[in-house]
C-alpha positions as YAML, in Angstrom:
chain: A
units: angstrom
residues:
- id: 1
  name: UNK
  ca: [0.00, 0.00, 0.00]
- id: 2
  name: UNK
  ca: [1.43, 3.23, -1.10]
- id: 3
  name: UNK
  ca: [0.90, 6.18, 2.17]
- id: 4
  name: UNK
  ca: [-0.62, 9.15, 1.67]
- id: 5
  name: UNK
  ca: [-0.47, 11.98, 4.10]
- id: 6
  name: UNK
  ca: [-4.24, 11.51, 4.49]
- id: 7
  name: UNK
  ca: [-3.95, 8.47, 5.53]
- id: 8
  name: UNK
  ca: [-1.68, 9.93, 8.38]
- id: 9
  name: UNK
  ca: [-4.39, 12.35, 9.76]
- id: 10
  name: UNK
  ca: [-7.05, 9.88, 9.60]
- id: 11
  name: UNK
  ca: [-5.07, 8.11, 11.90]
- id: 12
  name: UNK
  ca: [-3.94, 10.49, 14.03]
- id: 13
  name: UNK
  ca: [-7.90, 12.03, 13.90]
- id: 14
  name: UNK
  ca: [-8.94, 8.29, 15.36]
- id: 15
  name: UNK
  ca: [-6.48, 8.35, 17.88]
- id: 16
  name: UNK
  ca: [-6.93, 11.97, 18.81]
- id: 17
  name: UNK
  ca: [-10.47, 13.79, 16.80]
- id: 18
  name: UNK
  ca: [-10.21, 17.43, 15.90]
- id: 19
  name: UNK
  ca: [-13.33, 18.43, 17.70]
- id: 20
  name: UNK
  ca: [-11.98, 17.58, 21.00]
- id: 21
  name: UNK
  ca: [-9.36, 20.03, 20.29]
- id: 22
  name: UNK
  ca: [-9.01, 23.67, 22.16]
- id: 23
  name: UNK
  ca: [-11.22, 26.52, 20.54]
- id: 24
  name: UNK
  ca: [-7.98, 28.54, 20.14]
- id: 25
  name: UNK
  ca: [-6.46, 25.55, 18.43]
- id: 26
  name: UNK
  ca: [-5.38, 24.71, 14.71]
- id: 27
  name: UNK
  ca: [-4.52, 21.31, 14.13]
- id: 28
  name: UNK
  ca: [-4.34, 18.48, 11.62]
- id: 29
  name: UNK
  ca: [-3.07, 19.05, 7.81]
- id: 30
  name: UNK
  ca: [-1.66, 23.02, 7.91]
- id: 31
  name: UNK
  ca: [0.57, 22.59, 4.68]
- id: 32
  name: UNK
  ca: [0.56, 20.07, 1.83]
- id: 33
  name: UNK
  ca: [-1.50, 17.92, 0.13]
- id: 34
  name: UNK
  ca: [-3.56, 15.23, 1.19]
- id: 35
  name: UNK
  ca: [-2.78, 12.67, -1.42]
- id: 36
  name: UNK
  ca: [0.91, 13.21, -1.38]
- id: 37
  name: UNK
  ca: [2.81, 10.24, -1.19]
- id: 38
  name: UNK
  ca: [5.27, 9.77, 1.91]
- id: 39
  name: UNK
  ca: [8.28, 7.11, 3.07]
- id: 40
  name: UNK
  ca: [9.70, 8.84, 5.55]
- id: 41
  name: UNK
  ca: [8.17, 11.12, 8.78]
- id: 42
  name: UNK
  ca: [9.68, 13.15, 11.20]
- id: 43
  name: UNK
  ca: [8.48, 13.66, 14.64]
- id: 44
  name: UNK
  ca: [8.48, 16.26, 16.98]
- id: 45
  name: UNK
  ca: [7.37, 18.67, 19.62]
- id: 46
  name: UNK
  ca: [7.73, 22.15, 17.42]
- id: 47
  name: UNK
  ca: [8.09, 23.03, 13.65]
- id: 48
  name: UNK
  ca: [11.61, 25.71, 13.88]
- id: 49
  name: UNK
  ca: [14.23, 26.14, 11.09]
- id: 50
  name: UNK
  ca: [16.40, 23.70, 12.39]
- id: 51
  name: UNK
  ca: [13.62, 20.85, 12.19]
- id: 52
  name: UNK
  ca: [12.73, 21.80, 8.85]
- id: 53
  name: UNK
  ca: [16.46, 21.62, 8.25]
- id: 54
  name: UNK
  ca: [16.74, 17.71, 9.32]
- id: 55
  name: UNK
  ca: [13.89, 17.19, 7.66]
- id: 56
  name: UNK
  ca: [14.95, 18.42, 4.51]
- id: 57
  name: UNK
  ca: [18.31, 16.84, 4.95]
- id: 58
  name: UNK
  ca: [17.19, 13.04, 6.14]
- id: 59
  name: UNK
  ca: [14.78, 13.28, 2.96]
- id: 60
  name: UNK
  ca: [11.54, 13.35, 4.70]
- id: 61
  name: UNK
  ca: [8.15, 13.79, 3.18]
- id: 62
  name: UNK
  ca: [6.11, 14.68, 6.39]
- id: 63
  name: UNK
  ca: [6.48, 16.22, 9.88]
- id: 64
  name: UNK
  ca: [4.24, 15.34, 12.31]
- id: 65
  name: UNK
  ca: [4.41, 17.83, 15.51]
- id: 66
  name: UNK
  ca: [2.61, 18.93, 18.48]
- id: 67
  name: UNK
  ca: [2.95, 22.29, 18.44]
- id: 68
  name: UNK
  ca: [1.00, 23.93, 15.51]
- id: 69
  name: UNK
  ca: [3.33, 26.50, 13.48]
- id: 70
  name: UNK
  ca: [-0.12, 28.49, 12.44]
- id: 71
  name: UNK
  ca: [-2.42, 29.64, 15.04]
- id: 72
  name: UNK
  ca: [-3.83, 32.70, 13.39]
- id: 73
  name: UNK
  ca: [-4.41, 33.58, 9.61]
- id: 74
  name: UNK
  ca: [-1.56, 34.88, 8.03]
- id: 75
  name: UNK
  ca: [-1.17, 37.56, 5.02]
- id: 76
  name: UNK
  ca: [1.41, 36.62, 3.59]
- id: 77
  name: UNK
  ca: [3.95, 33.72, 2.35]
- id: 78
  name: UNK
  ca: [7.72, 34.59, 2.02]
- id: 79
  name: UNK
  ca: [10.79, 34.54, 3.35]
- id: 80
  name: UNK
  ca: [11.17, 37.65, 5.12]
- id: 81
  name: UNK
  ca: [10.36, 36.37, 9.00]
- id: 82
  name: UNK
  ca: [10.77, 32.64, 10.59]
- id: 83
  name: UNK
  ca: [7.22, 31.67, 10.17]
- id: 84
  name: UNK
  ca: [7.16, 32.79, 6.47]
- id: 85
  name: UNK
  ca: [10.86, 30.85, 6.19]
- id: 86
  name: UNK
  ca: [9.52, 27.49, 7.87]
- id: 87
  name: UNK
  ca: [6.56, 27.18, 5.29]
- id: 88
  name: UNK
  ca: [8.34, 28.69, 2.39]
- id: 89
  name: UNK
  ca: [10.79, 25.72, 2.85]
- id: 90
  name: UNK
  ca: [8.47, 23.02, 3.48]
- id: 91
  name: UNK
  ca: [6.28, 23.81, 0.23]
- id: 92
  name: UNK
  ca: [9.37, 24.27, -1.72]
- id: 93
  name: UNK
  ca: [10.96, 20.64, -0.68]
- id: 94
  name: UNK
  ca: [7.68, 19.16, -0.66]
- id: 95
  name: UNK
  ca: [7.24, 18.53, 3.18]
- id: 96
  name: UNK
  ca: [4.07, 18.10, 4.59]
- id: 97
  name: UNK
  ca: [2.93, 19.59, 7.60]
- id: 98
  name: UNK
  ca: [0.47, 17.92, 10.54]
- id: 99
  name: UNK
  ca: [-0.05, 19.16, 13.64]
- id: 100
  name: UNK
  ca: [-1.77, 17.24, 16.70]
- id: 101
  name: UNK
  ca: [-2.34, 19.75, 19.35]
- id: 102
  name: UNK
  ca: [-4.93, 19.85, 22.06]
- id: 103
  name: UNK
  ca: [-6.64, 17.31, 20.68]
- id: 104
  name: UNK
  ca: [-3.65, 15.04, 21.80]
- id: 105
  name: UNK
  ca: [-3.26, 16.43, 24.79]
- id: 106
  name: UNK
  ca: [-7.13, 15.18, 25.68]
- id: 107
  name: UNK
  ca: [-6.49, 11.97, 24.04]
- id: 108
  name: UNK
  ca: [-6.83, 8.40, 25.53]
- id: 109
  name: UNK
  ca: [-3.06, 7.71, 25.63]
- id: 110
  name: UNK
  ca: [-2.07, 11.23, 24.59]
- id: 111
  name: UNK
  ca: [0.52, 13.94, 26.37]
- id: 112
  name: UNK
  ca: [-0.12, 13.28, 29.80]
- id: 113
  name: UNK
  ca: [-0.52, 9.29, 29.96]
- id: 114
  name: UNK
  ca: [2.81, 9.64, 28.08]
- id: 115
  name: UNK
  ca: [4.28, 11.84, 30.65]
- id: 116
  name: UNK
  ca: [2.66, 9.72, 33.48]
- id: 117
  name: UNK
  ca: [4.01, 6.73, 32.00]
- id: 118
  name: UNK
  ca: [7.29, 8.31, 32.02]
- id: 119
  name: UNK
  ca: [7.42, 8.66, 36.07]
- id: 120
  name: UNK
  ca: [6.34, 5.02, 36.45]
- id: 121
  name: UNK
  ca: [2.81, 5.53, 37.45]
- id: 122
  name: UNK
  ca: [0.21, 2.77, 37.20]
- id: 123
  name: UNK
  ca: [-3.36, 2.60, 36.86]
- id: 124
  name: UNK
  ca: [-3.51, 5.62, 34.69]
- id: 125
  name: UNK
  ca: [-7.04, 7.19, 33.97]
- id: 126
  name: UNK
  ca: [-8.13, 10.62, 33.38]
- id: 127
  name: UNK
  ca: [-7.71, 13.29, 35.80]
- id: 128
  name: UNK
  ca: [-10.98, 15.34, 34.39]
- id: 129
  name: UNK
  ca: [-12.87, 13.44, 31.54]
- id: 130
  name: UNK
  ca: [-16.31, 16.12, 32.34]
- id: 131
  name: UNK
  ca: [-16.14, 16.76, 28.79]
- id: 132
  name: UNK
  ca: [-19.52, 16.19, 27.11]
- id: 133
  name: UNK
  ca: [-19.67, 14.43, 24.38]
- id: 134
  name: UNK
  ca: [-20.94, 10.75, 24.86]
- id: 135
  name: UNK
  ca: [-23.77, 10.12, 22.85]
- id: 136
  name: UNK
  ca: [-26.42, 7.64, 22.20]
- id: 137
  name: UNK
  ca: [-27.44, 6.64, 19.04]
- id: 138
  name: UNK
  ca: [-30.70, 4.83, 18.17]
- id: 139
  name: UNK
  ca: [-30.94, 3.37, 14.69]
- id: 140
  name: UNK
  ca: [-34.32, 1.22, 13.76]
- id: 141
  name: UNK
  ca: [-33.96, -0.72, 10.50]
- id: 142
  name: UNK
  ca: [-35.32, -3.47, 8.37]
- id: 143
  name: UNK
  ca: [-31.66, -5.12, 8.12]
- id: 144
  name: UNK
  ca: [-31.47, -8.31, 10.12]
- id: 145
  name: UNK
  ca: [-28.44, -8.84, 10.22]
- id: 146
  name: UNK
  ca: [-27.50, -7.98, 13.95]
- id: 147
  name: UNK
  ca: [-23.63, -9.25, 13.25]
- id: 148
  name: UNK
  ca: [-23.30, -7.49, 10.48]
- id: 149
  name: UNK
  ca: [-24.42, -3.85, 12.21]
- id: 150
  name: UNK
  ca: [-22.91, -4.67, 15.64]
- id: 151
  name: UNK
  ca: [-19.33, -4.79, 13.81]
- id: 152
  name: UNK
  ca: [-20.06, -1.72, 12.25]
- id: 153
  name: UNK
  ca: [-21.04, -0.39, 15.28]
- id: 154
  name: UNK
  ca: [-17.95, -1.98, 17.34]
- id: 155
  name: UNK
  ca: [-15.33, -0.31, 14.43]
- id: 156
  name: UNK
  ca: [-17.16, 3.04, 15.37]
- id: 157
  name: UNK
  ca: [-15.97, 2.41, 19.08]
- id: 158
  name: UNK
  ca: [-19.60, 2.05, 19.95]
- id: 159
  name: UNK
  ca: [-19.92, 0.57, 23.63]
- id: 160
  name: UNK
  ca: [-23.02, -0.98, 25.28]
- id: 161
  name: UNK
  ca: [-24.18, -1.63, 21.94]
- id: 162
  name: UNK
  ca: [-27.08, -4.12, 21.42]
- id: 163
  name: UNK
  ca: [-30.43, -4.73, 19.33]
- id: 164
  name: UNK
  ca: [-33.80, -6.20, 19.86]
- id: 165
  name: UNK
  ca: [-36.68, -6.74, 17.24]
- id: 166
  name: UNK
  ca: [-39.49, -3.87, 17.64]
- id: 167
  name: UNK
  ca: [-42.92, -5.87, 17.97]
- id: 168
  name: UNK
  ca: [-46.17, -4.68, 16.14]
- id: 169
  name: UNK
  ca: [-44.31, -4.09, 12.96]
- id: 170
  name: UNK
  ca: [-45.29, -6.06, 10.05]
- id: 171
  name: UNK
  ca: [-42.04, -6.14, 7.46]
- id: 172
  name: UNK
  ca: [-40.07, -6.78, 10.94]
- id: 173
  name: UNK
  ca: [-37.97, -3.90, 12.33]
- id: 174
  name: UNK
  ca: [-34.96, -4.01, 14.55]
- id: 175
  name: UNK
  ca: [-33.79, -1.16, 17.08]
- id: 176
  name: UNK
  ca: [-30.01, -1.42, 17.75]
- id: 177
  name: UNK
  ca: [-28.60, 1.24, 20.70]
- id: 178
  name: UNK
  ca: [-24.93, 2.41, 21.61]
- id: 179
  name: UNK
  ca: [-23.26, 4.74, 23.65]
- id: 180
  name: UNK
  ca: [-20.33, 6.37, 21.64]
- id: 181
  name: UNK
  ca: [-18.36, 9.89, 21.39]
- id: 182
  name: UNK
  ca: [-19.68, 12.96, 19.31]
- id: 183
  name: UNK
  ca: [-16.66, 12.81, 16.86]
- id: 184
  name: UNK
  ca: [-17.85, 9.29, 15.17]
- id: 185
  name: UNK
  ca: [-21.95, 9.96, 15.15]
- id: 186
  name: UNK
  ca: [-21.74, 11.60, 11.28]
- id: 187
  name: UNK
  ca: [-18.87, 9.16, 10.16]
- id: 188
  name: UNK
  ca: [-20.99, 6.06, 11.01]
- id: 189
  name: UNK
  ca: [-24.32, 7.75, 9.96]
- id: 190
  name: UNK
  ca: [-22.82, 8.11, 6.40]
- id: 191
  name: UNK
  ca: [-21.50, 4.33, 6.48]
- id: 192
  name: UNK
  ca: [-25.06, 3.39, 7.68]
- id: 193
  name: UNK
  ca: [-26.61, 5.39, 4.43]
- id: 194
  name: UNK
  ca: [-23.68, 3.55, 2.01]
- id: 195
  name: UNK
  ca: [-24.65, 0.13, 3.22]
- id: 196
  name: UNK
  ca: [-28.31, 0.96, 2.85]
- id: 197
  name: UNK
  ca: [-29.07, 0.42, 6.54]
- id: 198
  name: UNK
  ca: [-31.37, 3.77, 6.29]
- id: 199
  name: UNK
  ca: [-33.56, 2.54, 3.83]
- id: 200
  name: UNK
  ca: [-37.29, 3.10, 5.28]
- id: 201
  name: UNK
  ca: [-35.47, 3.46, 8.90]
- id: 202
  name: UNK
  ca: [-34.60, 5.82, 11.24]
- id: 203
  name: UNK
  ca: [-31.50, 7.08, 13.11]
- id: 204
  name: UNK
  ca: [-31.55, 9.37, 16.25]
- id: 205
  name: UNK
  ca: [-28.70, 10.90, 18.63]
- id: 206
  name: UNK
  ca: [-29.38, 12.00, 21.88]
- id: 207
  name: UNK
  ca: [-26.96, 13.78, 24.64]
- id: 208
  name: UNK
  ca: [-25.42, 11.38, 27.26]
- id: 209
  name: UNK
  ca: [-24.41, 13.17, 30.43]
- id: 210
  name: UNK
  ca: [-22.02, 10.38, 31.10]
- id: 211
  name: UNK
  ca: [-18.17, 11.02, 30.69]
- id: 212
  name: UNK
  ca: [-16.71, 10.12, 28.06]
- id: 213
  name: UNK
  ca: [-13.65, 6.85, 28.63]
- id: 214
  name: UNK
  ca: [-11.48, 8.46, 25.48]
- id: 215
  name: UNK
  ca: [-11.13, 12.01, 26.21]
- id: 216
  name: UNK
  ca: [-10.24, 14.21, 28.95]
- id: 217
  name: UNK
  ca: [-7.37, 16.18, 30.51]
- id: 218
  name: UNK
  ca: [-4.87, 14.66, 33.07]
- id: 219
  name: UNK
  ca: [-3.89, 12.15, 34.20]
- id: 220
  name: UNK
  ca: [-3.87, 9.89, 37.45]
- id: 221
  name: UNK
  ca: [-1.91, 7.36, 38.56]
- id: 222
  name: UNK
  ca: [-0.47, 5.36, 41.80]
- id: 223
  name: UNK
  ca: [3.20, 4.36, 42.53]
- id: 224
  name: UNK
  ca: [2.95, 0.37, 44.49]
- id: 225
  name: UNK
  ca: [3.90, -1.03, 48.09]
- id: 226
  name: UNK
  ca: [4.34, 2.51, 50.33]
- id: 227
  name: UNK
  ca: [4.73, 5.27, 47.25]
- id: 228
  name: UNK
  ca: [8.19, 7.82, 47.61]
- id: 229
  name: UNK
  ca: [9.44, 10.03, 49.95]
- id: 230
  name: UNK
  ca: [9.44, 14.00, 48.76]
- id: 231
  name: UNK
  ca: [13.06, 13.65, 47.84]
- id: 232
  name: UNK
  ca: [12.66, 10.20, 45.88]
- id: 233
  name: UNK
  ca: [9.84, 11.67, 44.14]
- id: 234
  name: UNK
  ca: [11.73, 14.97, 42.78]
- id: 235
  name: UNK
  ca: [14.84, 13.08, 42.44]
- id: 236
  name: UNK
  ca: [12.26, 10.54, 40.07]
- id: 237
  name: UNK
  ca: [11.01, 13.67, 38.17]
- id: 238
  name: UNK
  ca: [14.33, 14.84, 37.44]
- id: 239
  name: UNK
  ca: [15.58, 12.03, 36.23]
- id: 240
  name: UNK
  ca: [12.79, 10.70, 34.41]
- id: 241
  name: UNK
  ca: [12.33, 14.56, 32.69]
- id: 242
  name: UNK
  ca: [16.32, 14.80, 32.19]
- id: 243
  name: UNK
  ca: [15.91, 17.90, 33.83]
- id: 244
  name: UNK
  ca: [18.54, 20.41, 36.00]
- id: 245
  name: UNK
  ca: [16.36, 22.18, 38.31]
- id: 246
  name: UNK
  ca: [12.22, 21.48, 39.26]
- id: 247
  name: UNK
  ca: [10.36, 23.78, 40.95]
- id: 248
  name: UNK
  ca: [7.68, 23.09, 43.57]
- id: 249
  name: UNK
  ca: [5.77, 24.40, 46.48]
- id: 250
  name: UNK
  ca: [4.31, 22.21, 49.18]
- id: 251
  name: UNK
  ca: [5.50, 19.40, 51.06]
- id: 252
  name: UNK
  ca: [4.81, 16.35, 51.88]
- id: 253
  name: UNK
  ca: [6.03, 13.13, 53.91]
- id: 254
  name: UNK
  ca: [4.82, 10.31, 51.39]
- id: 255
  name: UNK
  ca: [3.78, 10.44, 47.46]
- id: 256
  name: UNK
  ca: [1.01, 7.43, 46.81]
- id: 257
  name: UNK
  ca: [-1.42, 9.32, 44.20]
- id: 258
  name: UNK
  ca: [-0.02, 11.66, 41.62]
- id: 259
  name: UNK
  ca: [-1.38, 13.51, 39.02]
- id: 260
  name: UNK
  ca: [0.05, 15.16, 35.97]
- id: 261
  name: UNK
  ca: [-1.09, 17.22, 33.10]
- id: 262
  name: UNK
  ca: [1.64, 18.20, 30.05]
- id: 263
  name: UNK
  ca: [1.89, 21.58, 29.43]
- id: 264
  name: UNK
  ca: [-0.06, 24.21, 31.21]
- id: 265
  name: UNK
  ca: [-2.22, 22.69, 33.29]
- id: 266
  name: UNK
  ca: [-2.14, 23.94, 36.77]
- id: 267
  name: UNK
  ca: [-5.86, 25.33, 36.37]
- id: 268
  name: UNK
  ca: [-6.61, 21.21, 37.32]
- id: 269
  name: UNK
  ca: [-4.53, 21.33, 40.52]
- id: 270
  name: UNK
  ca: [-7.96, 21.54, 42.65]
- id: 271
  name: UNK
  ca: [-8.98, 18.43, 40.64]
- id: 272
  name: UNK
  ca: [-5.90, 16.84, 41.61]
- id: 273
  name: UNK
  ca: [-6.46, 17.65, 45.46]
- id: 274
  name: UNK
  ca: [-10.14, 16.72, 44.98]
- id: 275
  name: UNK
  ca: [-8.94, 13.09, 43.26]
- id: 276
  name: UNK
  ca: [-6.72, 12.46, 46.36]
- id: 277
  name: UNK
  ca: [-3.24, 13.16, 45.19]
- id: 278
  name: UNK
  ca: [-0.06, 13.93, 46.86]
- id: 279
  name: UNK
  ca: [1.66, 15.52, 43.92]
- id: 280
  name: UNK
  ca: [0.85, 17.23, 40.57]
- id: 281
  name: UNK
  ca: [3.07, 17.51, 38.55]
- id: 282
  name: UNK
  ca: [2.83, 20.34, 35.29]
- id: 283
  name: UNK
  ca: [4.34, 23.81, 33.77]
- id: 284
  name: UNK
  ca: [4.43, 27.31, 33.34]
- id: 285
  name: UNK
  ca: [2.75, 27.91, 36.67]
- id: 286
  name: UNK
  ca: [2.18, 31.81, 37.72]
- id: 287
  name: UNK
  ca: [3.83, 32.71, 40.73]
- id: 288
  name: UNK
  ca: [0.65, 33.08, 42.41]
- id: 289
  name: UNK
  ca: [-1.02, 29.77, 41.75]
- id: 290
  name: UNK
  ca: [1.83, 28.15, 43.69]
- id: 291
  name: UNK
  ca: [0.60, 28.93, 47.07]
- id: 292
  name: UNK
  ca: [-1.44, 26.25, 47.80]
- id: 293
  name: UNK
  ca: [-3.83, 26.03, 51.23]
- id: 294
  name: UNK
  ca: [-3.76, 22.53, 51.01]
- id: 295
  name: UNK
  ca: [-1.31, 20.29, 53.63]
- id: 296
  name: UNK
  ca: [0.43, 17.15, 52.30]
- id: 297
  name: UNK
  ca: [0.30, 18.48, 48.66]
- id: 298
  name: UNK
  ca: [3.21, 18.89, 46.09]
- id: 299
  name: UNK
  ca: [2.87, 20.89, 43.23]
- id: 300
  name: UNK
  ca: [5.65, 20.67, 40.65]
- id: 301
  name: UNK
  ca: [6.69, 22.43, 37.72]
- id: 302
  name: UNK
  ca: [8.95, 20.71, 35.57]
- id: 303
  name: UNK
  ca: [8.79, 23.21, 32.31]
- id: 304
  name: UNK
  ca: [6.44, 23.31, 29.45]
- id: 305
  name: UNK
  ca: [9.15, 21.50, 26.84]
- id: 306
  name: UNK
  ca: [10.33, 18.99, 30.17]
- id: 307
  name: UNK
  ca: [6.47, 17.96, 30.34]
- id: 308
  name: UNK
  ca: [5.55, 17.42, 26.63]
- id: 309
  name: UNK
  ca: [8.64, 16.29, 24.80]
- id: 310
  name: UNK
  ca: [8.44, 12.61, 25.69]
- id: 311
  name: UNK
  ca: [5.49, 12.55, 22.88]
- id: 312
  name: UNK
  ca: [7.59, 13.02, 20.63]
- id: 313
  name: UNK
  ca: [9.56, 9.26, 20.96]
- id: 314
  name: UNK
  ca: [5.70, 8.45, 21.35]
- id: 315
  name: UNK
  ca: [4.48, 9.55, 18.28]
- id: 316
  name: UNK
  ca: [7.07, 7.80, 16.56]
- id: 317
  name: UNK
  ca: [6.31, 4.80, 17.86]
- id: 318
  name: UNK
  ca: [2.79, 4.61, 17.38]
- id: 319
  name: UNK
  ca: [3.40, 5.72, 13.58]
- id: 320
  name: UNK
  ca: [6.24, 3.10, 13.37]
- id: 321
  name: UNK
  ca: [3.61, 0.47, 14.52]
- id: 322
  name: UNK
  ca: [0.33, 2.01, 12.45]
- id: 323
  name: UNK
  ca: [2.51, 2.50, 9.31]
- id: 324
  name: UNK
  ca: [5.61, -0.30, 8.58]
- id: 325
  name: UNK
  ca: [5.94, 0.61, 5.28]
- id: 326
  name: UNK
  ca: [7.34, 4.34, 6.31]
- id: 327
  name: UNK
  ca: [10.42, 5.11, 7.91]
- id: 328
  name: UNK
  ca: [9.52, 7.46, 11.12]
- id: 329
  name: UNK
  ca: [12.11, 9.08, 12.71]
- id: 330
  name: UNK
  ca: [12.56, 11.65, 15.89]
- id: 331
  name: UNK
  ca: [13.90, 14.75, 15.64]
- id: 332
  name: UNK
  ca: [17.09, 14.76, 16.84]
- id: 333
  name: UNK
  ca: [16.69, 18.87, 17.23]
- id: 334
  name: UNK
  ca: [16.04, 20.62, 21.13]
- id: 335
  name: UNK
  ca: [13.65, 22.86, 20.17]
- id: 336
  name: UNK
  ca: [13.01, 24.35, 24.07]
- id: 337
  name: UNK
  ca: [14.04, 27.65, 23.80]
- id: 338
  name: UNK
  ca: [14.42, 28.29, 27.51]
- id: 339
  name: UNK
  ca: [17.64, 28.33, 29.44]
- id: 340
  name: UNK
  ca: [18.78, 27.33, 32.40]
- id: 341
  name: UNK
  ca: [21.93, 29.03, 34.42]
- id: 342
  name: UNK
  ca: [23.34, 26.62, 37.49]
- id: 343
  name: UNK
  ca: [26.22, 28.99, 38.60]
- id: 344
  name: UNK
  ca: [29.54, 27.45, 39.83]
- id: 345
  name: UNK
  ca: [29.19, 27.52, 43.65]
- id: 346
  name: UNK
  ca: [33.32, 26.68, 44.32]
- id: 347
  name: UNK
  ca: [34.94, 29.35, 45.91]
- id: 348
  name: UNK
  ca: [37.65, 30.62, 43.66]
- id: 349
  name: UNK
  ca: [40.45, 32.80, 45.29]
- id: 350
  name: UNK
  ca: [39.58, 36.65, 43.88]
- id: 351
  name: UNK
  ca: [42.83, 37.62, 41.68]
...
């Protein structure tokens, strides 16, 4: 099978759907075409000269990031600024462009099960899955083949779904029911139309106010046996994050429960207290938000790039495992353009 960039973003829509991204957001294809051709993709956290650069150079035909390089319309097309550089390059070597933003970030196995994964946690599940948009479907047809539409259903990631014959009808109807997220309702209404399954039937969609299992924000997770003490969990996070310095406010005596969210998600840290964790652990907290009335409570930022970056080795291996007939390949490029300073503390004799 020859791969198309399209059939990179319907991937990457299953795995993580557009409409679950961020208002603000712009994600999915932002430059190229659909029907391109690709062999080899390049991952990483944010679309900069230098990644454009290695992509150009180890022949890639696609770059798959988190960070979109478009948020707002732009004018204009040309060299003359970094933004206008980046996409003049990509459509002159014929690279492709997708982003997978906040949409990953509320993703079942997206940014922050990555991150948890990363510090060892088990038992991860959603920190705050409130977001509306289970759904249940009721379709009543004259097909009788139950198998037939409770596959269809199933490759839909329908759940609860089952059928029973409606009584009093004389060509003999059947009612099938499922409980499945907003994103897939028009996809599988249009498959149900193709395969005739509409014919002199019906199909209705109703609001759930169950959570959804597939999409939310955070993550929560347990460490075994008696958890870490304060200083084996930071020394963890550091390691784990590669990074020199964490900030935190808080203390605590021992870490069971933690939380996380990738990037800036520190507006969840009363959802962490609420869930019963010792720790959360985020970036780009205010100065402000880190005073915290709550005892036994960590709250740790470990930097925006720290928290998302492991994706990146994620998002090649998920490609590498959808798609074995591409080469995908991480950036080998640091594209966090914050520094840190660790001054020498040895006492030098003044000349």
């Amino acid at each position: 099978m020859n791969i198309q960039v399209r059939h990179i973003s319907t991937f990457l829509h299953q795995w993580a759907p557009p409409s679950t991204k961020l208002d603000y957001d712009n994600v999915g294809l932002l430059v190229g075409d659909p029907n391109q051709q690709i062999s080899r993709i390049l991952t990483c956290l944010d679309v900069t000269l230098k990644v454009v650069e290695e992509a150009i150079h180890k022949n890639c035909d696609l770059i798959v990031a988190h960070h979109p390089l478009i948020f707002k319309s732009i004018d204009r097309i040309n060299p003359t600024n970094e933004q206008g550089q980046i996409i003049y390059k990509l459509i002159k070597n014929d690279i492709s462009l997708i982003a997978a933003h906040t949409n990953l970030d509320a993703a079942l196995d997206g940014v922050s099960f990555v991150l948890g994964q990363k510090l060892d946690l088990d038992n991860l599940k959603f920190l705050d899955n409130s977001y509306n948009i289970s759904r249940k479907i009721v379709l009543t047809t004259g097909h009788s083949d139950s198998e037939s539409v409770l596959k269809l259903l199933n490759y839909y990631s329908a759940e609860e779904a089952h059928y029973y014959k409606v009584e009093g009808k004389k060509d003999g109807q059947f009612t099938y029911e499922a409980i499945m997220d907003e994103q897939n309702v028009s996809d599988l209404k249009k498959e149900l139309e193709k395969n005739g399954l509409l014919h002199r039937g019906s199909f209705q969609v109703m609001e759930v106010a169950s959570p959804s299992n597939n999409v939310g924000m955070g993550v929560v997770g347990f460490y075994r046996d008696k958890g870490l003490t304060q200083q084996q969990f930071l020394d963890k996070v550091a390691d784990a994050l590669n990074v020199k310095a964490v900030r935190f406010s808080g203390s605590v005596d021992r870490i069971k429960k933690v939380a996380v969210c990738g990037g800036a998600g520190v507006s969840l840290a009363r959802k962490a207290v609420a869930e019963g964790a010792q720790a959360f652990v985020t970036a780009d907290i205010k100065y402000h938000d880190y005073f915290t009335d709550t005892e036994n409570f960590l709250l740790v930022d470990v930097g925006h790039y720290e928290s998302e970056v492991p994706m990146v080795a994620a998002l090649q291996q998920e490609l590498s495992e959808a798609f074995e007939q591409a080469e995908v390949l991480e950036t080998e490029v640091t594209t966090n353009p914050m520094q840190v300073f660790i001054p020498d503390h040895k006492q030098n004799p003044q000349e």
